[in-house]
LOKOLKOL-155574 format. One record per residue: residue number from 1; residue in one letter; x negated, y negated, z negated of N, C-alpha, C in turn. Coordinates in nm, 3 decimals. Atoms other than C-alpha are relative to their C-alpha. Layout:
REM residues N
ATOM  pos  code      n_x      n_y      n_z     ca_x     ca_y     ca_z      c_x      c_y      c_z
ATOM  NUM     A        X        Y        Z        X        Y        Z        X        Y        Z
...
This chain:
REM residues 256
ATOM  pos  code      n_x      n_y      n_z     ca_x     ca_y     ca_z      c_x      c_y      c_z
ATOM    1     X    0.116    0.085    0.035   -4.943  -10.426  -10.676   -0.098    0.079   -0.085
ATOM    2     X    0.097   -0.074    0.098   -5.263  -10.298  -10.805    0.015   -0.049   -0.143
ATOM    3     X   -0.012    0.062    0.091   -5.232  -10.342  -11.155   -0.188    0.028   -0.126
ATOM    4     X    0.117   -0.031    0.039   -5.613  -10.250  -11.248   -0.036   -0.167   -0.101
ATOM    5     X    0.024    0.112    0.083   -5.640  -10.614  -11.399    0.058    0.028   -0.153
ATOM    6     X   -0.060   -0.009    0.166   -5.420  -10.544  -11.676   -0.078    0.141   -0.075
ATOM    7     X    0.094   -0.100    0.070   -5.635  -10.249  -11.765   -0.146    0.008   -0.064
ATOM    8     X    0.108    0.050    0.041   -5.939  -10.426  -11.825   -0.003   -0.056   -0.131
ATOM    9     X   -0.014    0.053    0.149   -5.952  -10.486  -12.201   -0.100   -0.095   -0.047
ATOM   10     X    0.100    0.093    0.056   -6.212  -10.726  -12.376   -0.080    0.072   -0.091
ATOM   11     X    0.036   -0.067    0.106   -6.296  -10.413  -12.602   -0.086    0.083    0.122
ATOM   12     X    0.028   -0.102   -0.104   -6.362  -10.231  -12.267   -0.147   -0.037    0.042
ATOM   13     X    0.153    0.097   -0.102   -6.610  -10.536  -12.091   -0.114   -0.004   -0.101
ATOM   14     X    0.075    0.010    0.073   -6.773  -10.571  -12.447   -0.045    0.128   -0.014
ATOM   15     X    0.051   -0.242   -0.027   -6.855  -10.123  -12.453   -0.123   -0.038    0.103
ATOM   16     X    0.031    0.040   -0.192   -6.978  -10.242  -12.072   -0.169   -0.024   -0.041
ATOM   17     X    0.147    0.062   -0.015   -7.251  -10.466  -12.184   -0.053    0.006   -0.096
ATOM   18     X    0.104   -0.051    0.071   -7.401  -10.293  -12.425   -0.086    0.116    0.029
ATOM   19     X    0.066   -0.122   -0.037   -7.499  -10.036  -12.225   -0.125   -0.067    0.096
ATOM   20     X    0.152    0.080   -0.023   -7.907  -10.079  -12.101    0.024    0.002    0.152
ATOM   21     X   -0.028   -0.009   -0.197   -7.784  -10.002  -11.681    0.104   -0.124   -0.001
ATOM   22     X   -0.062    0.134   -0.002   -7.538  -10.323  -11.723   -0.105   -0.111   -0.034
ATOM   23     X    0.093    0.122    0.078   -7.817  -10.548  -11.873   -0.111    0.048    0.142
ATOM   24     X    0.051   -0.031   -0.112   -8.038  -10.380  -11.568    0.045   -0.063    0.107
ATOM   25     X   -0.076    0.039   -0.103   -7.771  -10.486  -11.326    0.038   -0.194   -0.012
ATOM   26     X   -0.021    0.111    0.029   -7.748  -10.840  -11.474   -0.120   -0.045    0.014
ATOM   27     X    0.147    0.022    0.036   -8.134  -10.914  -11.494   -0.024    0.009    0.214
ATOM   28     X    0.043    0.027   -0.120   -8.142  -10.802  -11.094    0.103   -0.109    0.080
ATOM   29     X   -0.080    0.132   -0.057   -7.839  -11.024  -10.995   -0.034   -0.129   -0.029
ATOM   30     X    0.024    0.162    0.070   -7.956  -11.320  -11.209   -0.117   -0.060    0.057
ATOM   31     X    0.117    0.050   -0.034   -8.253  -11.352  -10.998   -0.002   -0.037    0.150
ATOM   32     X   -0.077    0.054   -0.142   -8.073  -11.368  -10.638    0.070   -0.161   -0.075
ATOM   33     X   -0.084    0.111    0.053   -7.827  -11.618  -10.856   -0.109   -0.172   -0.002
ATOM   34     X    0.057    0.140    0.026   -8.127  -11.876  -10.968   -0.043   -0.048    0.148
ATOM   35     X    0.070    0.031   -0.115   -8.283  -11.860  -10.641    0.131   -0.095    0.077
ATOM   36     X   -0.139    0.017   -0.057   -7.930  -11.967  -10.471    0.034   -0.136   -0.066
ATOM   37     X   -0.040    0.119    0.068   -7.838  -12.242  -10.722   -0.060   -0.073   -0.069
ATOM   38     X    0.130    0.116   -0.005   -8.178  -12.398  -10.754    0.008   -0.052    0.095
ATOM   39     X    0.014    0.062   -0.141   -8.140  -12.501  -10.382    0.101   -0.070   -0.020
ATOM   40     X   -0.110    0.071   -0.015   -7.789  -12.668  -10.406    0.037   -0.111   -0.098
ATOM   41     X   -0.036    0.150    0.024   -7.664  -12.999  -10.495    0.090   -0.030    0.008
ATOM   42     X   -0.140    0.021   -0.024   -7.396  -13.186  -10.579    0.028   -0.033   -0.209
ATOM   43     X   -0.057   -0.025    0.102   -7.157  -13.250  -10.902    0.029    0.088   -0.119
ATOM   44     X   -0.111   -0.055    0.091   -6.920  -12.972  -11.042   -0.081    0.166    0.089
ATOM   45     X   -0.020   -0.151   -0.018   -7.015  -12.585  -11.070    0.043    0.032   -0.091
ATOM   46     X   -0.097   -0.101    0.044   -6.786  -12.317  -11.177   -0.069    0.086   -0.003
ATOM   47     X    0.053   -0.168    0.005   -6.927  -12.024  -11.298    0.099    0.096   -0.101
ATOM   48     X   -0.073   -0.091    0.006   -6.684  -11.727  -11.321   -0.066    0.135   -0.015
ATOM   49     X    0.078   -0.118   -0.007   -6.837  -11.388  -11.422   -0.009    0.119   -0.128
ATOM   50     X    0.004   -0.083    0.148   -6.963  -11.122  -11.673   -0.135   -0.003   -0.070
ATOM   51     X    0.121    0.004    0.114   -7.301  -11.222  -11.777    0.044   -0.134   -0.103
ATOM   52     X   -0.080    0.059    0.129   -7.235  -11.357  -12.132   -0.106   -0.113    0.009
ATOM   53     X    0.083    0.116    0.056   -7.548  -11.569  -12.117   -0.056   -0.007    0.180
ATOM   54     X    0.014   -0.019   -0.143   -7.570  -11.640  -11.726   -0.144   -0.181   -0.025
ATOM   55     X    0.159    0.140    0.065   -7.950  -11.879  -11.796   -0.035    0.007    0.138
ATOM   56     X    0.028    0.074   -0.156   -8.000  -11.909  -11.387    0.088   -0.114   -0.021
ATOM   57     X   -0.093    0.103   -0.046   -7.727  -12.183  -11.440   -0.141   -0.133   -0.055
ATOM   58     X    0.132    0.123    0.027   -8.070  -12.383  -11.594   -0.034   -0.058    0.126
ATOM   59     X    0.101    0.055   -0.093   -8.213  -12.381  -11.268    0.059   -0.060    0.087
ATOM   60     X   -0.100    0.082   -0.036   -7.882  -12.581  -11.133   -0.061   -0.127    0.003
ATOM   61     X    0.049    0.133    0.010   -7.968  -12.911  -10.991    0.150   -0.054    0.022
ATOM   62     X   -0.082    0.041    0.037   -7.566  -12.979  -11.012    0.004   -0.095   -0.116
ATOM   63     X    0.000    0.095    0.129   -7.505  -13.244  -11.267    0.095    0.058   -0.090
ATOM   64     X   -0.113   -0.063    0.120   -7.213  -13.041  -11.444    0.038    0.136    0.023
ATOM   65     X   -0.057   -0.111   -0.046   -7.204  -12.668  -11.438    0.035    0.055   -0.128
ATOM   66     X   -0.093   -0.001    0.120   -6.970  -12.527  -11.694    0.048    0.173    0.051
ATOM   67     X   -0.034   -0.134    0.033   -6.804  -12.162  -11.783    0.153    0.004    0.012
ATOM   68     X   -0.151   -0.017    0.022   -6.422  -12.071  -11.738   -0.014    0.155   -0.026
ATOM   69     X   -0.039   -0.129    0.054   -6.303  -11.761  -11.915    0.106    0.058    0.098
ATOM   70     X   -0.123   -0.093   -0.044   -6.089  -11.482  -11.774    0.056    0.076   -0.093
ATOM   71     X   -0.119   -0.080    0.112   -5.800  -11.293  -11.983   -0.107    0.175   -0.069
ATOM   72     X    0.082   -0.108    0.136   -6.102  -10.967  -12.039   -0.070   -0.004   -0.036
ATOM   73     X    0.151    0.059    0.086   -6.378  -11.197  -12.120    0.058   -0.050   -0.145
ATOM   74     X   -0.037    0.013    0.055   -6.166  -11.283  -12.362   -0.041   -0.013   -0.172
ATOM   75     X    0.084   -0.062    0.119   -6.321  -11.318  -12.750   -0.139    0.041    0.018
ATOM   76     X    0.155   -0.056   -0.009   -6.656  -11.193  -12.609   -0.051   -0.075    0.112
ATOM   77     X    0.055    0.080   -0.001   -6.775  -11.480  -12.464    0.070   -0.136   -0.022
ATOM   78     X   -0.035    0.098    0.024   -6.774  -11.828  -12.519    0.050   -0.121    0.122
ATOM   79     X    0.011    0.124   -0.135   -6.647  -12.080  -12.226    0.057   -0.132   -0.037
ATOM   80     X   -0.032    0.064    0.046   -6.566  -12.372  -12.219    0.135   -0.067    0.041
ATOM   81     X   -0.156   -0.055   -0.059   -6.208  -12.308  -12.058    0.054    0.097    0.033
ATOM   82     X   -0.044   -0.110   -0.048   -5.990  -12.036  -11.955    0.115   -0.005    0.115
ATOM   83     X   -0.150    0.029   -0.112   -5.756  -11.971  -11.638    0.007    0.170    0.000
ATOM   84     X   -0.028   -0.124   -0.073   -5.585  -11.702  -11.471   -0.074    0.055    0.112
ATOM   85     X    0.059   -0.049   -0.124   -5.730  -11.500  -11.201    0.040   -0.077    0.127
ATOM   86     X   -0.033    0.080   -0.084   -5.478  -11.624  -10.995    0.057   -0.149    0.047
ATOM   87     X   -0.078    0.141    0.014   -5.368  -11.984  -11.075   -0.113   -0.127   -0.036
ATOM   88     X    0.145    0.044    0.067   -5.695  -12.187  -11.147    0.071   -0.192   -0.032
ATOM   89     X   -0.077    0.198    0.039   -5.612  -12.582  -11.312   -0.067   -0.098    0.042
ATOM   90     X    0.114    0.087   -0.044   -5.831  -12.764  -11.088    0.083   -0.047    0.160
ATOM   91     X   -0.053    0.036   -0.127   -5.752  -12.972  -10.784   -0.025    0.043    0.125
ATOM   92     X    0.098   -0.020   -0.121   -5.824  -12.924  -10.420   -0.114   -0.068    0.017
ATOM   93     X    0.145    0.108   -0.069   -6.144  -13.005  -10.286   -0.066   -0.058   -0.121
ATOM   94     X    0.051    0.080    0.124   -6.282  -13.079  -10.667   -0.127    0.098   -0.050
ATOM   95     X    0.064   -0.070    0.047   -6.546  -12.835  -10.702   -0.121   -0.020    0.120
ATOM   96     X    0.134    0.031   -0.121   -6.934  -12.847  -10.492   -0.051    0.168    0.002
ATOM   97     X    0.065   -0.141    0.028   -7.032  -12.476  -10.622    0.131    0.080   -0.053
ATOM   98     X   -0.054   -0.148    0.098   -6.823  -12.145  -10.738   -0.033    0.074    0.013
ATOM   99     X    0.056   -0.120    0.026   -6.985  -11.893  -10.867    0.092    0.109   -0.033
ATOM  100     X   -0.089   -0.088    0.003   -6.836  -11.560  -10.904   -0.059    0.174   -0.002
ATOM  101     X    0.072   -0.102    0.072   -7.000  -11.265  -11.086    0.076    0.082   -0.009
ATOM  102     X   -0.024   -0.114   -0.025   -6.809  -10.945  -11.007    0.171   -0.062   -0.104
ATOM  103     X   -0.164    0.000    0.038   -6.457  -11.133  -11.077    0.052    0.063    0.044
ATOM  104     X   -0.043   -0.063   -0.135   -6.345  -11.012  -10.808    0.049    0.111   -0.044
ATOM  105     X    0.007   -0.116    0.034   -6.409  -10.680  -10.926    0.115    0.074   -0.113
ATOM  106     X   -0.010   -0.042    0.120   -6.271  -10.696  -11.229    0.166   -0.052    0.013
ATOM  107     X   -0.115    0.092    0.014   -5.950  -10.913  -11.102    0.129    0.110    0.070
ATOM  108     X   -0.101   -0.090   -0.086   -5.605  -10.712  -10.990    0.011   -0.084    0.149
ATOM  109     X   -0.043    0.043   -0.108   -5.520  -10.965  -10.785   -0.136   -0.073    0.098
ATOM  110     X    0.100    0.094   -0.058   -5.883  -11.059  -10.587    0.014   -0.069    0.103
ATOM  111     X   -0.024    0.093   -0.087   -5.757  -11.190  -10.269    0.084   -0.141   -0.029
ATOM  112     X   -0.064    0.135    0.041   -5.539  -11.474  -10.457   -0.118   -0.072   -0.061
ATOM  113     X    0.095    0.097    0.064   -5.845  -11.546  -10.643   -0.107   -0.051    0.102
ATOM  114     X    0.092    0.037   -0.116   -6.039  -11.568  -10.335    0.035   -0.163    0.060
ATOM  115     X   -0.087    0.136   -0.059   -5.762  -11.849  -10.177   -0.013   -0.122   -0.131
ATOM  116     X    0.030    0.048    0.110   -5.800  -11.988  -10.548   -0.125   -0.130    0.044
ATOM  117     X    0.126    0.018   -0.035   -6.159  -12.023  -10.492   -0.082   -0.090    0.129
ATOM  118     X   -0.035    0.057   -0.109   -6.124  -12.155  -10.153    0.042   -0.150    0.014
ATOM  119     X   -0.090    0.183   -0.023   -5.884  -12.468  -10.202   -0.078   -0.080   -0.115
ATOM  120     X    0.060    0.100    0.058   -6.078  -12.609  -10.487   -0.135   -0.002    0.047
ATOM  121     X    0.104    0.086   -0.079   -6.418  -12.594  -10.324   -0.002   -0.110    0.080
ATOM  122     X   -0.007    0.090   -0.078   -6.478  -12.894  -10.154   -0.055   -0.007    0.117
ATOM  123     X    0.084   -0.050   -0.109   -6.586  -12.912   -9.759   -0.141   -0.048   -0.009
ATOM  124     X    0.136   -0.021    0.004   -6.918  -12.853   -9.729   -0.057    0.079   -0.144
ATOM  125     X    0.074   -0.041    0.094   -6.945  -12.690  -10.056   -0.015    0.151    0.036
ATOM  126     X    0.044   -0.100   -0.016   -7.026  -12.349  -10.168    0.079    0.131   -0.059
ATOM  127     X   -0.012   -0.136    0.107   -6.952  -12.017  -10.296   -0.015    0.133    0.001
ATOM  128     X    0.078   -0.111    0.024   -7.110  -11.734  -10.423    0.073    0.115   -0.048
ATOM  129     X   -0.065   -0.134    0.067   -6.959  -11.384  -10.479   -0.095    0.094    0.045
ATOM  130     X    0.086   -0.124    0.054   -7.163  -11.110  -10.652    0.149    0.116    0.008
ATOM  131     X   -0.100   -0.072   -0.027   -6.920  -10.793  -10.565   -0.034    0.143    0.005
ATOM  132     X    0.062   -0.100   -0.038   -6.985  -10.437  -10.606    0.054    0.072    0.143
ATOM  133     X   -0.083   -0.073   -0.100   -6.963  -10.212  -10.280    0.050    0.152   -0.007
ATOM  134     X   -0.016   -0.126    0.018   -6.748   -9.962  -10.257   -0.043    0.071    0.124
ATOM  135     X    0.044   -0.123   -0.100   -6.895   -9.779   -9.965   -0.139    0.026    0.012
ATOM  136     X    0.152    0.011    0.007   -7.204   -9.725  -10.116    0.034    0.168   -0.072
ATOM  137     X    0.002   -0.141    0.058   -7.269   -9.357  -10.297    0.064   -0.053   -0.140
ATOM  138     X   -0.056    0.065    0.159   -7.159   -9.595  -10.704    0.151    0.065    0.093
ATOM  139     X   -0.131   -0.025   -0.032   -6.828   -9.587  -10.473    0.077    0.112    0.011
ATOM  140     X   -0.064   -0.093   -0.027   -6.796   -9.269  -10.398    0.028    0.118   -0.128
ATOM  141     X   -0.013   -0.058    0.119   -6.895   -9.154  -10.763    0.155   -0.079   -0.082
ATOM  142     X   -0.192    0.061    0.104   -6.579   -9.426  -10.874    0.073    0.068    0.018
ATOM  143     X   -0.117   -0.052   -0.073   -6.323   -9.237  -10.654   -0.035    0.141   -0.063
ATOM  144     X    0.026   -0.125    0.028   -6.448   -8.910  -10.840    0.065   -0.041   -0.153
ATOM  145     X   -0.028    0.040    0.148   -6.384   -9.085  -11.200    0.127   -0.100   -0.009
ATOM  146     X   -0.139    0.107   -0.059   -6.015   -9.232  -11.069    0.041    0.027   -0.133
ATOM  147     X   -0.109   -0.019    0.126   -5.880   -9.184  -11.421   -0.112   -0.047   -0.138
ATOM  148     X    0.084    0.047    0.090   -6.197   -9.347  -11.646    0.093   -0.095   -0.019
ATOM  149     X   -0.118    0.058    0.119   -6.059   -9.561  -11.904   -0.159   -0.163    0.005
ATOM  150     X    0.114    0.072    0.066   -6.425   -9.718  -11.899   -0.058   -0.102    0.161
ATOM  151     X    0.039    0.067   -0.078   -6.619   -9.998  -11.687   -0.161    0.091    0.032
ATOM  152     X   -0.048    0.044   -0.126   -6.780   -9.967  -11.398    0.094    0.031    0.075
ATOM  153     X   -0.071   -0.122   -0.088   -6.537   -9.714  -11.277    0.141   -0.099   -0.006
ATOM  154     X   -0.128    0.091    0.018   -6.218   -9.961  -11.393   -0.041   -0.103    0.080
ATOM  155     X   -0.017    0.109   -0.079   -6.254  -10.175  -11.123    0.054   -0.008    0.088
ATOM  156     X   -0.088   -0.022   -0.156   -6.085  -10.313  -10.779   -0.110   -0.039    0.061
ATOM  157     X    0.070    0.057   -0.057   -6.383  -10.367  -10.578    0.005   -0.070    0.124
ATOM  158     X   -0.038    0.062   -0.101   -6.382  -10.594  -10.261   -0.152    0.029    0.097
ATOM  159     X    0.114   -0.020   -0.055   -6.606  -10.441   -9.960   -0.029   -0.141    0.083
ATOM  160     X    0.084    0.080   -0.114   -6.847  -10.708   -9.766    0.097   -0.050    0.104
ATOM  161     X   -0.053    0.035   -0.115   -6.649  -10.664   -9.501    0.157   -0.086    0.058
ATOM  162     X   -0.113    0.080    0.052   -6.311  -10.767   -9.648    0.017   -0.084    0.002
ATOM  163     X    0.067    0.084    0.043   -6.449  -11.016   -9.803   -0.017   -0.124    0.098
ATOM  164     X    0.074    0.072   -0.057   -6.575  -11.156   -9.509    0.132   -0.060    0.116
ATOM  165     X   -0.081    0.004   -0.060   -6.265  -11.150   -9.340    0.096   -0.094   -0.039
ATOM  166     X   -0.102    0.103    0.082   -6.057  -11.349   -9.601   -0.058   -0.101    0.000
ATOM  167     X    0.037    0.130   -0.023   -6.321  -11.612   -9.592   -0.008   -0.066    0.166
ATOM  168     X   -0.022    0.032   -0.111   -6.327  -11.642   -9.215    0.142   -0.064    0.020
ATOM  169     X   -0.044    0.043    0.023   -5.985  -11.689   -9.261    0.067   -0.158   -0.104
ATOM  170     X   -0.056    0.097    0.128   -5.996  -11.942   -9.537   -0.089   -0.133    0.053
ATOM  171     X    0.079    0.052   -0.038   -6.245  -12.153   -9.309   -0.136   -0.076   -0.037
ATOM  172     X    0.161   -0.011   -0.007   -6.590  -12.065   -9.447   -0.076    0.082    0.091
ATOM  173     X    0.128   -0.052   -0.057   -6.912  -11.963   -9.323   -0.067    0.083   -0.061
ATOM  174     X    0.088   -0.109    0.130   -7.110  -11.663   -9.460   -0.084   -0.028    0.035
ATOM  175     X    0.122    0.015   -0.021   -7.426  -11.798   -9.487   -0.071    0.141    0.027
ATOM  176     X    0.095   -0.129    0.044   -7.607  -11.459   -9.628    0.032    0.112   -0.077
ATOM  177     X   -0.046   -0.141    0.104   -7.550  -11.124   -9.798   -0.087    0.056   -0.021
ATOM  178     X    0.137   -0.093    0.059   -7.807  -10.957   -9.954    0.018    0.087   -0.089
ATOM  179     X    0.004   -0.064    0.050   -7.777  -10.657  -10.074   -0.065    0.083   -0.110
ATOM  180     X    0.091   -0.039    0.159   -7.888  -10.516  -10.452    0.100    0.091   -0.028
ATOM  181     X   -0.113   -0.086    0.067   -7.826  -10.266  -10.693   -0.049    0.147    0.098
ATOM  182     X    0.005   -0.143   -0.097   -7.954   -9.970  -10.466   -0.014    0.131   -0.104
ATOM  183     X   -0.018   -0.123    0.078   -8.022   -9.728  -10.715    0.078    0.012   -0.160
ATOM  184     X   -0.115    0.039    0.098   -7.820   -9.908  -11.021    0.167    0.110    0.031
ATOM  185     X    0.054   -0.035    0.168   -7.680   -9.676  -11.257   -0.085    0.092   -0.006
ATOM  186     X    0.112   -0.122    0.020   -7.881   -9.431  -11.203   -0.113   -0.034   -0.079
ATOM  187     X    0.140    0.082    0.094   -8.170   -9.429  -11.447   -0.104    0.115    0.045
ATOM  188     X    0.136   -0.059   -0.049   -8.506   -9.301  -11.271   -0.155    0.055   -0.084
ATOM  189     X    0.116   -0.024    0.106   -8.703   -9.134  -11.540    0.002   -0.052   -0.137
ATOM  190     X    0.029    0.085    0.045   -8.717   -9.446  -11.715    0.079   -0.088    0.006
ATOM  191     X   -0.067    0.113   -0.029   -8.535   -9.772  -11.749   -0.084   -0.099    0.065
ATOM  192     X    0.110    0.079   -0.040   -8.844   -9.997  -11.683   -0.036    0.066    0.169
ATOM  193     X    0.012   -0.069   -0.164   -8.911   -9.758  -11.360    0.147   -0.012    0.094
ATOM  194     X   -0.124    0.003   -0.111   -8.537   -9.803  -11.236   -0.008   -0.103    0.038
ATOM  195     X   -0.079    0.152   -0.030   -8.528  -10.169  -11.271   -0.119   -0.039    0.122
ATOM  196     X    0.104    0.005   -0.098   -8.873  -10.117  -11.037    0.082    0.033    0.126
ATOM  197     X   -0.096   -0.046   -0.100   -8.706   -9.941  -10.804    0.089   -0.080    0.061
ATOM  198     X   -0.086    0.071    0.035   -8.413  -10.139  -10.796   -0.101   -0.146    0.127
ATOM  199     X    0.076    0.114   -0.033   -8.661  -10.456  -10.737   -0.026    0.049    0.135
ATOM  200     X    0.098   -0.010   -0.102   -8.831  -10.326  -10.465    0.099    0.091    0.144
ATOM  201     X   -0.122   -0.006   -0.057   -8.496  -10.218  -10.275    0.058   -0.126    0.071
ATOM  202     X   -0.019    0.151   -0.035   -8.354  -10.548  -10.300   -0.021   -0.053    0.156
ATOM  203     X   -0.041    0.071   -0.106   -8.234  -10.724   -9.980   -0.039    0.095    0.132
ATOM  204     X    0.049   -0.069   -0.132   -8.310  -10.391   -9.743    0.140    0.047    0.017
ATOM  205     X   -0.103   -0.084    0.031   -8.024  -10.237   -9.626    0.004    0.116    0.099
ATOM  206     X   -0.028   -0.143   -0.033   -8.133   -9.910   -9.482    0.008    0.099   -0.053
ATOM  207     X   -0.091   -0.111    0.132   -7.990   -9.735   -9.779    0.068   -0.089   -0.049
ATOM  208     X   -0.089    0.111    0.022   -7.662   -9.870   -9.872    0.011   -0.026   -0.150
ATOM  209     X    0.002    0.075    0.096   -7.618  -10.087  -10.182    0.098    0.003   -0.057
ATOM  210     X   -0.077   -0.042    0.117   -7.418  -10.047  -10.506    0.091   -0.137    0.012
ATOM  211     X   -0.034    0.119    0.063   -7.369  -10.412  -10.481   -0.060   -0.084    0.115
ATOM  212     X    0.064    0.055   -0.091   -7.393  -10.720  -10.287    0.010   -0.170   -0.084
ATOM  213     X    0.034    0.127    0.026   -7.448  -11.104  -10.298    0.002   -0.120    0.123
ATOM  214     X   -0.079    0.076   -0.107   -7.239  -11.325  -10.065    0.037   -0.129   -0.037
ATOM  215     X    0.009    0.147    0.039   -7.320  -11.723  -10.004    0.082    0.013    0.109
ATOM  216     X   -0.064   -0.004   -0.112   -7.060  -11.863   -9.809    0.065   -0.209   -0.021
ATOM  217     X   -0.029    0.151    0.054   -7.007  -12.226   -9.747    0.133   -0.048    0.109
ATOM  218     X   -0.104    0.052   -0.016   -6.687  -12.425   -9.649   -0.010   -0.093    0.146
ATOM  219     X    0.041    0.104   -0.089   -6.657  -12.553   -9.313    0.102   -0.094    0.077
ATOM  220     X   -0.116    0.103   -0.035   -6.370  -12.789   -9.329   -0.033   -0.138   -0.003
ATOM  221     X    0.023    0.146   -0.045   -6.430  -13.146   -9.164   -0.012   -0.088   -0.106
ATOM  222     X   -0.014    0.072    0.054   -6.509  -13.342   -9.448   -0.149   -0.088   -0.059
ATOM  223     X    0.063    0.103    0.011   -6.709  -13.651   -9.636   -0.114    0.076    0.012
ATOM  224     X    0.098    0.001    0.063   -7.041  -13.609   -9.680   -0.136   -0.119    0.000
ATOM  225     X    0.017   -0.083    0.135   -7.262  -13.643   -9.869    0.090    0.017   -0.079
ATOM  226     X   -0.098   -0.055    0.097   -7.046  -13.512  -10.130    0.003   -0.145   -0.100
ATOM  227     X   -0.020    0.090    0.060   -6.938  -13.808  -10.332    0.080    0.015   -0.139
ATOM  228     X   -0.036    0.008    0.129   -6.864  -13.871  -10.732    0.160   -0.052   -0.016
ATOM  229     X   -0.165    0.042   -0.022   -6.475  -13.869  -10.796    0.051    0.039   -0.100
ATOM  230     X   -0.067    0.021    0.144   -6.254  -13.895  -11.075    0.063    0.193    0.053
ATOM  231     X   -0.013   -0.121    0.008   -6.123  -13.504  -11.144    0.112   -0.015   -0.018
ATOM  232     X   -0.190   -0.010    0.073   -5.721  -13.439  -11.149   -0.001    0.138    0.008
ATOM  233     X   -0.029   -0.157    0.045   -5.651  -13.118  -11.285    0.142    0.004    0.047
ATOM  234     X   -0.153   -0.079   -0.075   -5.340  -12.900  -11.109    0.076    0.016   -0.109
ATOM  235     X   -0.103   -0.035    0.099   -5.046  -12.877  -11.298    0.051    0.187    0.031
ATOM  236     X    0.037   -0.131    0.010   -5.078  -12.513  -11.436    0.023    0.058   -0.136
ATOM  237     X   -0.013   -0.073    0.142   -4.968  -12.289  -11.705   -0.077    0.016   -0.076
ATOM  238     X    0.095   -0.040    0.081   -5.329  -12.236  -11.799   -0.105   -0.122    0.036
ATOM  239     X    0.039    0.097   -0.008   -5.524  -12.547  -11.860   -0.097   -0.019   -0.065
ATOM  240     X    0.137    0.019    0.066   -5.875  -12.657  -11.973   -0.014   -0.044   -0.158
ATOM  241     X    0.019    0.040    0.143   -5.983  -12.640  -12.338   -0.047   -0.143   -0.020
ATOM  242     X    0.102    0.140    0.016   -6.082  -12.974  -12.475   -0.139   -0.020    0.000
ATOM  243     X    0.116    0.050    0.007   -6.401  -12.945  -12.488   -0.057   -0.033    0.154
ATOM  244     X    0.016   -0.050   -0.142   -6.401  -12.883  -12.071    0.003   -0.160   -0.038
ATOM  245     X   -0.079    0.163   -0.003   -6.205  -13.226  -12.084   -0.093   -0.137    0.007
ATOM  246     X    0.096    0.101    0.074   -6.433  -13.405  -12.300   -0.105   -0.021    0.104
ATOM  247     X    0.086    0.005   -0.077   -6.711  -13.327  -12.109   -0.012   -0.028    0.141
ATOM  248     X   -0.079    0.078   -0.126   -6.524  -13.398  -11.761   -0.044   -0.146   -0.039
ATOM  249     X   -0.010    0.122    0.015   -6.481  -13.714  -11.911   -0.184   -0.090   -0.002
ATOM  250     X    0.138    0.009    0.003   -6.850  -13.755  -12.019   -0.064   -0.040    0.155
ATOM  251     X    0.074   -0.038   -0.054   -6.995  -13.669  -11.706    0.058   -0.129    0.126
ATOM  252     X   -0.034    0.092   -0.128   -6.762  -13.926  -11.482   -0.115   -0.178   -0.069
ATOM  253     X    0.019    0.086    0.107   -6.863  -14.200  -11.750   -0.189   -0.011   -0.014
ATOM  254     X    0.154    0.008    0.009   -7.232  -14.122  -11.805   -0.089   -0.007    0.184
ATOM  255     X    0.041   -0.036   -0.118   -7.337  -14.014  -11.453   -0.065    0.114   -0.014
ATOM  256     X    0.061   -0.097   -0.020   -7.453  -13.709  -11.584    0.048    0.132    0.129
């Protein structure tokens, strides 16, 4: 088993995002992200990831989108629950959106979190995985730095094509992939001139991409419209902080 998960520290991800090519790489993903989850509707989003302050979730017309922690976000950000990569405390079919900001990446085990990801969406819903590629030139510089201690290079990445394969199996639809990140880390002179660059790259892919951005929606026979339903959480070793709870509760109760 890959064990690259357990190598991911919280001292490591926090190093990560202080560096100005991570805050580059967050600033061009976060702008595929709003675009994506301004259009969709519905209840309950999950957002899973590594931007500490992920502010596209504003432009959510969901009525409840909320934060779960992973074991190396750990201390360095705030959510308002935590699970395992692979065991998530949520029911089937109880989720309309999951987001998914280079978990993947960062997870040993990503194909369990994929099936994860899978059984609690609900049919017709959605989900989004941000993923770097490894068969881009970033990839071929990782496989040169196989013994970095440091992020980006500490990762398991999951190519497109994988990817696309486990959800075919898991009976979604890949809406779209759009590829970013083309010249991310590289810094072009300038930082302000990369993140140009960068921009003006965006969604071509006749130069391959550091990184991608994969909508993929669920196409198992079920209600719709998506309808308001009481939430039963999975019986699970790792279970929602109270404040998740509270606000569960809130949100059946208010109609927010």
């Amino acid at each position: 088993m890959n064990t690259v998960g357990s190598r991911i520290k919280p001292e490591i991800y926090q190093r990560w995002l202080q560096r100005p090519a991570t805050q580059r790489l967050l600033a061009l993903e976060a702008g595929w992200l709003r675009d994506w989850v301004s259009q969709l509707h519905g209840y309950h989003l999950l957002y899973s990831g590594i931007d500490t302050d992920p502010r596209f979730l504003q432009r959510s017309r969901l009525q409840h989108s909320f934060r779960m922690g992973l074991p190396w976000a750990r201390g360095v950000v705030a959510p308002q629950g935590e699970m395992a990569d692979d065991a998530w405390p949520f029911a089937d079919d109880s989720l309309d959106v999951v987001v998914l900001q280079h978990s993947l990446d960062m997870s040993h085990r990503p194909h369990q979190m994929i099936r994860e990801a899978a059984r609690t969406v609900m049919p017709n819903g959605y989900l989004i995985v941000v993923g770097f590629n490894p068969y881009s030139w970033w990839g071929g510089m990782r496989w040169l730095r196989t013994f970095s201690t440091e992020l980006p290079w500490l990762t398991n990445p999951v190519s497109e094509a994988r990817l696309r394969d486990w959800l075919l199996l898991l009976d979604f639809r890949v809406e779209q992939v759009s590829p970013v990140a083309h010249a991310w880390p590289l810094n072009i002179v300038s930082e302000l001139l990369s993140r140009r660059v960068d921009r003006v790259l965006a969604g071509t892919r006749w130069l391959p991409a550091n990184a991608y951005v994969l909508v993929a929606r669920k196409t198992v026979a079920g209600l719709t419209p998506i309808r308001p339903r009481r939430w039963q959480l999975a019986e699970s070793g790792f279970g929602l902080a109270a404040p998740v709870a509270s606000s569960i509760a809130g949100t059946q109760h208010c109609g927010k």
